[in-house]
BAROZA-848401 format. One line per 8 residues: number of its first residue (from 0); their letters; for each residue x, y negated, z of C-alpha. Coordinates in nm, 4 decimals, decimal comma, padded with zeros to 6 digits. Layout:
REM BAROZA-848401
NUM	A	X:Y:Z | ...
END
This chain:
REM BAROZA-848401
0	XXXXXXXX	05,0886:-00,5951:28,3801 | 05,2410:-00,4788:28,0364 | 04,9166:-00,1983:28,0414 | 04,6589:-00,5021:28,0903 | 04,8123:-00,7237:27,8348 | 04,8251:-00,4820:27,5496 | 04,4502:-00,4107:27,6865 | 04,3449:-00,7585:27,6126
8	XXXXXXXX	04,5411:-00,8058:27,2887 | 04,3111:-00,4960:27,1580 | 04,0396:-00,6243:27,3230 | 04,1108:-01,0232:27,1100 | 04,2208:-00,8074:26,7807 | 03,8748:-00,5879:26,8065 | 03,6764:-00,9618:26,8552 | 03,8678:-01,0829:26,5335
16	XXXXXXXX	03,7739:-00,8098:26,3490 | 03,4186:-00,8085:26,4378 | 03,3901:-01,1723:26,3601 | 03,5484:-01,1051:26,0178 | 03,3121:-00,8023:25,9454 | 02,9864:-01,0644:26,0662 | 03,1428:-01,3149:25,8329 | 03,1545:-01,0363:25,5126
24	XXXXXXXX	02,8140:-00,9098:25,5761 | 02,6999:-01,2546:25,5947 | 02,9170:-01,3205:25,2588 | 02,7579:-01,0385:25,0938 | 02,4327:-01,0961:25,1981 | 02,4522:-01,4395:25,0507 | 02,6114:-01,3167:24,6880 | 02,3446:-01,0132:24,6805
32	XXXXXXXX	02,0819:-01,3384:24,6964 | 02,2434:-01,5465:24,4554 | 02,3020:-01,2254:24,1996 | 01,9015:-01,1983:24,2325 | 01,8555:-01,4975:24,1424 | 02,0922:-01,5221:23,8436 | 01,9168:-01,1941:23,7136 | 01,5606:-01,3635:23,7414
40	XXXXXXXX	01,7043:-01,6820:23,5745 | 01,8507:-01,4189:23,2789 | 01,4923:-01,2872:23,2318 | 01,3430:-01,5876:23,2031 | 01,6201:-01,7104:23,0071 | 01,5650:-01,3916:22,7650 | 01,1599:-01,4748:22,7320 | 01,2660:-01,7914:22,6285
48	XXXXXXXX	01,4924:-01,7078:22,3629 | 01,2427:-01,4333:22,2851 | 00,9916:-01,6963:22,2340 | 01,2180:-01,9310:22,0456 | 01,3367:-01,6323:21,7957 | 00,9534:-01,5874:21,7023 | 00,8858:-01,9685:21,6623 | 01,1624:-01,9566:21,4201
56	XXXXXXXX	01,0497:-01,6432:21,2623 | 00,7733:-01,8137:21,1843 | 00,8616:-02,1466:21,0733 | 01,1165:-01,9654:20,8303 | 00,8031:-01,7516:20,6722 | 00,5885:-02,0850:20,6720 | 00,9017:-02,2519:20,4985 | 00,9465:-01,9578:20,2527
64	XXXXXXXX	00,5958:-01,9423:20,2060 | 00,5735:-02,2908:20,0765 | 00,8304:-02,1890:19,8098 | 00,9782:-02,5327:19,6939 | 01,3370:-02,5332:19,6355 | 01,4681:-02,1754:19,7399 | 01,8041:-02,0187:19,7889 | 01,7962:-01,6309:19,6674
72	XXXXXXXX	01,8416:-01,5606:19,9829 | 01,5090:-01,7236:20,1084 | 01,3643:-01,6222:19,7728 | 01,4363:-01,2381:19,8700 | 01,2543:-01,3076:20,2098 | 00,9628:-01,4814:20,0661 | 00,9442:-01,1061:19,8320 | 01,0090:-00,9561:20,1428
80	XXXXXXXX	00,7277:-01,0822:20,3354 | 00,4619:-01,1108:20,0774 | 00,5459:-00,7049:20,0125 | 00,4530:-00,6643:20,3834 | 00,1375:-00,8540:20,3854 | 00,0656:-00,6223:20,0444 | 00,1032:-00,3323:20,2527 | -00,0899:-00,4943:20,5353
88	XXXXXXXX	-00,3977:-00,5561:20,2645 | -00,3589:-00,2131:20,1143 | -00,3876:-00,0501:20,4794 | -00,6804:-00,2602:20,5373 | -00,8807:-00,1967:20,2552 | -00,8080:00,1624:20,2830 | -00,9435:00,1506:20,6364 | -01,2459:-00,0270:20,5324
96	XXXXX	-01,2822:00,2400:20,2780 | -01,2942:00,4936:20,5385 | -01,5313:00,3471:20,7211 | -01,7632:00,2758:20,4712 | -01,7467:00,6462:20,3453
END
């Protein structure tokens, strides 16, 4: 009698632990879901913000640009970008130069 109830107290300690490994697998199924969709919602979190750093970009050159009321530090970005477009003309024309020749 001893034999058969040690038997079945392995036999409801193997069904716990069967249960509980069900229940993990489940739980990590669930989390390896939820961490997919965190990462998507980081990439399109990232475009945005990508997105929003160039629309800013932007309306900081179209502010500089303007040229009313600088700080020296705007005034040494509007010289920045105005050097760049330079450089942008001065690599076009040579282009065109090629091409003509």
């Amino acid at each position: 009698m001893a034999l058969e109830q040690t038997i079945q107290r392995i036999e409801d300690k193997l069904q716990q632990l069967i249960k509980k490994l069900q229940q993990s697998q489940a739980d990590n199924a669930m989390l390896r879901t939820q961490l997919l969709e965190h990462q998507e919602e980081l990439r399109r979190q990232e475009a945005v913000i990508a997105g929003l750093d160039e629309k800013l970009k932007l309306a900081r050159i179209a502010t500089v640009t303007q040229g009313n009321g600088l700080s020296e530090e705007e005034e040494a970005f509007r010289k920045e970008v105005r050097g760049k477009i330079n450089d942008y003309i001065r690599e076009i024309d040579r282009c065109i130069a090629l091409l003509n020749s």
